[in-house]
C-alpha positions in Angstrom: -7.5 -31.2 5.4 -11.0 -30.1 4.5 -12.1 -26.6 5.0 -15.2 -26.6 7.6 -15.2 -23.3 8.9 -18.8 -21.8 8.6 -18.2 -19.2 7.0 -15.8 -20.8 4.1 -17.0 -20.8 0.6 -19.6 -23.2 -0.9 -18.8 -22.8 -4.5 -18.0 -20.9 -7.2 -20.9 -19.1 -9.4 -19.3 -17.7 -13.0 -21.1 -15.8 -15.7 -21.5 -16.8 -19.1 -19.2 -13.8 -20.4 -16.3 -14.9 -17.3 -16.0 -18.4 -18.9 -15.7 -17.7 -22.4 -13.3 -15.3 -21.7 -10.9 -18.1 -20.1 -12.3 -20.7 -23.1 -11.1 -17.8 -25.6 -7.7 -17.4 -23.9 -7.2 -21.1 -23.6 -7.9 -21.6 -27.3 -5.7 -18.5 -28.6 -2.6 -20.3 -26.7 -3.1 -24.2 -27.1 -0.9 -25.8 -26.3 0.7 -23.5 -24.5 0.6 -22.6 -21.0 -1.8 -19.1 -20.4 -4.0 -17.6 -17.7 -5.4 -14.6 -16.3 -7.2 -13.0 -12.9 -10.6 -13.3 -12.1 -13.2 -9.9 -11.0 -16.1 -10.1 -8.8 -17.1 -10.7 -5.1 -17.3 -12.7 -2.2 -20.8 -13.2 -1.4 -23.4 -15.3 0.3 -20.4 -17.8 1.2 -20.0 -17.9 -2.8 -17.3 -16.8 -5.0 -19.4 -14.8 -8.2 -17.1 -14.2 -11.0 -18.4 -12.0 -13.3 -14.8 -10.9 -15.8 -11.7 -13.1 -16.4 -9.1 -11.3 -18.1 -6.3 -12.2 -20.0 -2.6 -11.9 -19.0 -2.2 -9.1 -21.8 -0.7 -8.7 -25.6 3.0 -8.7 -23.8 2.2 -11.7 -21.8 4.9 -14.4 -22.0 3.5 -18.2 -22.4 5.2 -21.7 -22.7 4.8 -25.0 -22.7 5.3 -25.1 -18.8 5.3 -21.6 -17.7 3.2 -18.0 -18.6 4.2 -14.9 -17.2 1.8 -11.6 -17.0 1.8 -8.3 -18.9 1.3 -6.7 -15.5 1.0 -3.4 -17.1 -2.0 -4.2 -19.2 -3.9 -6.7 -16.7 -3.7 -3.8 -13.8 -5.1 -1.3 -16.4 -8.0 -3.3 -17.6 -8.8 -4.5 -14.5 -9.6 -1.0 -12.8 -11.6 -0.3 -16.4 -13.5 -3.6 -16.2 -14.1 -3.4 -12.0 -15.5 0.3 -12.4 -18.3 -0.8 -15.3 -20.4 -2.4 -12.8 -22.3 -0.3 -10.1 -20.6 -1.9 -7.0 -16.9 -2.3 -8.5 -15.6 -5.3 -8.9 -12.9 -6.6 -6.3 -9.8 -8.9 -7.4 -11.1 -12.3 -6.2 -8.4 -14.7 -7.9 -6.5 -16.7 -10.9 -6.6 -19.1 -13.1 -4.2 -20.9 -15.2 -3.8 -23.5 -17.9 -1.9 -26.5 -16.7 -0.3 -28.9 -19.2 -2.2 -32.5 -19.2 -4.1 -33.7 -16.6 -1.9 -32.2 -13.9 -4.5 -30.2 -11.7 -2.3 -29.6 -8.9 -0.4 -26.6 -8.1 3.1 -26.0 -8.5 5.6 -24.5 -5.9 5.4 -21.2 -7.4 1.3 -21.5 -7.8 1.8 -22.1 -3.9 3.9 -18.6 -3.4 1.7 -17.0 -5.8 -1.8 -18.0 -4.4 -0.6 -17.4 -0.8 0.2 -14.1 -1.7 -3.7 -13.2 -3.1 -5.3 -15.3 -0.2 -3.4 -12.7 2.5 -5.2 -10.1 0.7 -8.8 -10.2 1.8 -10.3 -12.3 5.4 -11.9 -14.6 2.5 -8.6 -15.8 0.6 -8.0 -16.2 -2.8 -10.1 -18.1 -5.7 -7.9 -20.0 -7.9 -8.9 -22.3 -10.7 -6.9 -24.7 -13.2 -7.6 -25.5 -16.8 -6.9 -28.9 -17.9 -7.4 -30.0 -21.9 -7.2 -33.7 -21.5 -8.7 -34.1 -24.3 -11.7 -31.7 -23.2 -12.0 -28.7 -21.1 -11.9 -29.0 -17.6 -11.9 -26.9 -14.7 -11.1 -27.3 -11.0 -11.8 -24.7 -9.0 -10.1 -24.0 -5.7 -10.3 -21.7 -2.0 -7.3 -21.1 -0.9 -7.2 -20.0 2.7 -3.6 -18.0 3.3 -2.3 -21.1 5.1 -2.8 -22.9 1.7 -5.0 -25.7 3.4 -6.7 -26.0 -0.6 -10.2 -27.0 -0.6 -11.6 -27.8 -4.2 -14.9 -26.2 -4.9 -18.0 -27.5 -7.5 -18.7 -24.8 -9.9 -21.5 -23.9 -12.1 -21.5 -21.4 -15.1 -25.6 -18.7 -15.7 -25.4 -14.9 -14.9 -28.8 -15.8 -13.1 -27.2 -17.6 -11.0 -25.0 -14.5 -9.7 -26.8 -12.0 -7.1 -28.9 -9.5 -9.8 -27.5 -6.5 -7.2 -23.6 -7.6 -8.6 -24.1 -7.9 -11.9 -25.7 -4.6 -12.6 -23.9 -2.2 -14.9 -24.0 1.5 -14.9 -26.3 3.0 -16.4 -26.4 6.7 -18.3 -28.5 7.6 -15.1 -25.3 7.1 -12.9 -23.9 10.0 -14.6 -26.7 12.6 -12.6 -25.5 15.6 -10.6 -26.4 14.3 -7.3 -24.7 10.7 -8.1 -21.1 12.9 -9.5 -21.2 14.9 -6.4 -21.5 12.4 -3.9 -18.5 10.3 -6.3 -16.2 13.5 -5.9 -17.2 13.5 -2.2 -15.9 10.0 -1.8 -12.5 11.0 -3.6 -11.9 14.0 -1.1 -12.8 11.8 1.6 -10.4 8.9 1.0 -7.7 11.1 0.0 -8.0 12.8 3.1 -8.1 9.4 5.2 -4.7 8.3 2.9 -3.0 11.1 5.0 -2.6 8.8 7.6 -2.3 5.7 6.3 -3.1 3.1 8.5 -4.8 -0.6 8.1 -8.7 -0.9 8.1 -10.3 -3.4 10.9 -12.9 -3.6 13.3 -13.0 -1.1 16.0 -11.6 -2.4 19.6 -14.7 -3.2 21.6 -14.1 -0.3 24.2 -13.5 2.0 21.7 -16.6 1.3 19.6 -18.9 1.4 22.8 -17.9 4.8 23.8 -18.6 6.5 19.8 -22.4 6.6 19.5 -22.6 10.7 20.9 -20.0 11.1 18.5 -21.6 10.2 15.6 -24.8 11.6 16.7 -22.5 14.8 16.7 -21.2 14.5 13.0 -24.6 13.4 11.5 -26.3 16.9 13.7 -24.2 19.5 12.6 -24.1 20.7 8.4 -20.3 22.4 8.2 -18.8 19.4 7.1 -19.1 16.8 5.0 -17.2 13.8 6.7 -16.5 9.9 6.2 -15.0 7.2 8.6 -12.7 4.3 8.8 -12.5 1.8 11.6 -8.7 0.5 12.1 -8.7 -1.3 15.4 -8.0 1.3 18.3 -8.3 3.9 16.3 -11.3 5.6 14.4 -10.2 8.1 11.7 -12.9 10.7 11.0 -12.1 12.7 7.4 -13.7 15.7 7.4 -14.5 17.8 3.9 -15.8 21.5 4.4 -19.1 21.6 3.2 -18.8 25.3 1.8 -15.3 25.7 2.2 -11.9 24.1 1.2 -10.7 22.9 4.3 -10.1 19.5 4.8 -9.4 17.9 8.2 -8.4 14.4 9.2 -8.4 13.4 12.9 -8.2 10.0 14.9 -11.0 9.2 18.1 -9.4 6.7 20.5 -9.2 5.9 24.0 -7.0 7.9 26.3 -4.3 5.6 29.1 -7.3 6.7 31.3 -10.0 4.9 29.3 -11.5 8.5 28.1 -12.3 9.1 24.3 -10.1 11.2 22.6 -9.7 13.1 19.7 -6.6 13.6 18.0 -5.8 16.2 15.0 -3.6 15.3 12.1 -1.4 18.3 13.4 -1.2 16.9 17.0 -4.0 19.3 18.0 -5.4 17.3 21.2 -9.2 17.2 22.4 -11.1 15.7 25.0 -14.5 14.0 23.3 -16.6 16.6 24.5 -14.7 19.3 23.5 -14.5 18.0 20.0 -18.5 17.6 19.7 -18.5 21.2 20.9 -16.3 22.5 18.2 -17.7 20.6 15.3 -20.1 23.6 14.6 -17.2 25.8 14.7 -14.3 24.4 13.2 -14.8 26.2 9.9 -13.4 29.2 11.9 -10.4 27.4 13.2 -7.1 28.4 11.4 
């Protein structure tokens, strides 16, 4: 069955570089079976590939079959994603498929139900077909596998300019390191408590504006925020100091807002904006 939610993909935009990559690979193996993952974003209901990379030097291909080197895709990957001034995010696959057979396999099916449960968006996943010439079919796959082939069209204009911009010596400016070493501390402070990111419950969200009024007011700390259903986590980086703080804002059995400390330290919502100019003092 077709696809026709609103929000489900249109098509599938790759760059120039993206496609020759998967042309190179296909090449080096023929007639071998080979593959690789596929970098970029989800964006304006289209997927944008910018990198394909290859399943590594220890990768293991066959006439039927190919196995990764997951050691080297996972290391270029994170090299590759971190080039581009908004990283690049694991969007999908692709494989070669022996023939004309563009369908997936059983173990395509475990292994493209497993990306699409990563993200709301699903998984891209394409197949290569030499039969004789190159042909691709591109696919969404929605987590319940419901596969919905997708026309696809190869110019790095054609990709969001904002995507495909690559850092540039001026990233590497004082203000620009210290607000990336900022966003370190923060998210290794949230880590603490790990917990899964998703939209704030409704009652909870309608009851945080004076909070965040409070956080952006006062200059002792530094502090960053991540929305997991009934529970906001507010990380909190001493501005001149080395303390770092994590605490939780929820709703009390009563319906009151809440704030919790990582230590159990309990405070009503007012009592927590009173303290936020003084919690450098706190032992």
């Amino acid at each position: 069955m077709q696809n026709i939610h609103p929000t489900a993909p249109l098509e599938v935009l790759f760059s120039r570089r993206a496609v020759a990559a998967i042309c190179a690979e296909t090449l080096e193996h023929h007639p071998l079976e080979t593959g690789g993952i596929l970098l970029g974003h989800f964006h304006q209901r289209r997927w944008q590939v910018l990198e394909a990379i290859d399943p590594g030097p220890c990768a293991r291909c066959t006439a039927t079959t190919f196995e990764y080197d997951s050691s080297y895709v996972n290391h270029l990957a994170r090299k590759l994603a971190c080039q581009y001034r908004q990283p690049l995010q694991l969007i999908g696959l692709w494989h070669r498929h022996p023939g004309s057979f563009d369908r997936f396999s059983a173990e395509d099916d475990i292994t493209n139900q497993r990306f699409a449960e990563r993200t709301p968006h699903g998984a891209l996943s394409c197949l290569v077909n030499l039969d004789p010439g190159f042909r691709l079919t591109a696919f969404h796959v929605p987590p319940d596998l419901s596969y919905v082939r997708l026309p696809w069209l190869v110019g790095d204009a054609l990709i969001d300019s904002t995507l495909r911009e690559p850092l540039h010596p001026f990233d590497l400016d004082p203000e620009r390191l210290a607000d990336q070493a900022l966003a370190t501390e923060l998210r290794q402070v949230l880590a603490r408590v790990p917990r899964a990111r998703c939209s704030l419950a409704s009652g909870l969200a309608a009851c945080l504006d004076p909070m965040i009024t409070a956080l952006e007011s006062q200059a002792v700390w530094r502090f960053g925020l991540r929305a997991c259903g009934p529970v906001l986590q507010v990380a909190l980086v001493e501005t001149l100091g080395r303390r770092r703080q994590l605490w939780e804002l929820s709703l009390s059995r009563s319906g009151q807002l809440q704030a919790v400390r990582e230590d159990g330290w309990l405070l009503s919502a007012g009592q927590f904006v009173e303290q936020l100019q003084e919690l450098s003092h706190v032992s």
